[in-house]
N, C-alpha and C positions, 0 to 999 in steps of 0.2 A: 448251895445254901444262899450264897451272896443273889445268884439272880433269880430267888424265889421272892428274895426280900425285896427287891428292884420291882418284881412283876406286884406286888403286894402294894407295895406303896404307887405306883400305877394307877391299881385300880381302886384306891382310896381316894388318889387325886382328880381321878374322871368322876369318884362318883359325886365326890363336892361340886365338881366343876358341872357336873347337870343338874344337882340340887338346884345350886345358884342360878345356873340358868330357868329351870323351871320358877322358883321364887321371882326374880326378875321380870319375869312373863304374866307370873299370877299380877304381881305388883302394876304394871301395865294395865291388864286386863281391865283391872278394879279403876285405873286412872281413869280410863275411857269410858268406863258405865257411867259415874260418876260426872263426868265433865261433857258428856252426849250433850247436852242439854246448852251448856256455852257454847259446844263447837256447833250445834243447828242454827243457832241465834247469831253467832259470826257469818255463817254460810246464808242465811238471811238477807242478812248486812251485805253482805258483799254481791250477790243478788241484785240488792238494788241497788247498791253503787254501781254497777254494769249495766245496769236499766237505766243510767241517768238520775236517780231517786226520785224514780217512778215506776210503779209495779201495781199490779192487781191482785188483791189484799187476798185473796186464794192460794193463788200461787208460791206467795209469801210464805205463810200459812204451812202451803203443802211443803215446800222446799225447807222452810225451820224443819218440818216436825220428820217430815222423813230420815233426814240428815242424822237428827238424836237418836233414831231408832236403829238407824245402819250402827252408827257409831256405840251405840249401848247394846247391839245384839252380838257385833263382833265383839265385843270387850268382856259382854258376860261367856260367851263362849271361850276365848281366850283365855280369861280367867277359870273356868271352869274345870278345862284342860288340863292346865297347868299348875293349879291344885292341887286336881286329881294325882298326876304326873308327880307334884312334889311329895304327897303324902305316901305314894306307893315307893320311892326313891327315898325318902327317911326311913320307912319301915324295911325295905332291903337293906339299907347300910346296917338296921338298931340288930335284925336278924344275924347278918354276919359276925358281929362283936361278940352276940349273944353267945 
């Protein structure tokens, strides 16, 4: 009886502890979509600090805008995932209670 209760509360505490981790992940995800856009424009910046602040205004350009886009394609992905992942992991834990 004692180690059903053991294995019970186990698997109550992994399944919080992937919720959390899923949430945490979504929470990222959304940071980085969100902030794509500072981080292309620091990556810019710094660009042309290593160019001497001097650069050909294309380049610039292409290195901002690609940068936002790695950084907000991963992030919406990540976030998408992880989401996904938290909402089907609520809905297992709501199941079992049920």
């Amino acid at each position: 009886m004692e180690n059903s209760t053991n294995q019970v509360s186990e698997q109550n505490r992994a399944s919080k502890t992937v919720f959390l981790v899923l949430i945490v992940g979504f929470i990222i995800g959304l940071v980085l979509t969100l902030l794509s856009t500072s981080i292309g424009i620091s990556a810019g910046r710094a660009a042309l600090m290593n160019n001497n602040g001097s650069m050909d205004t294309m380049m610039y350009e292409y290195i901002m805008s690609n940068t936002a886009l790695s950084y907000s394609i991963v992030g919406a992905i990540l976030a998408m995932i992880s989401g996904v992942g938290a909402l089907l992991a609520g809905f297992a834990t709501y199941m079992k209670k049920a």
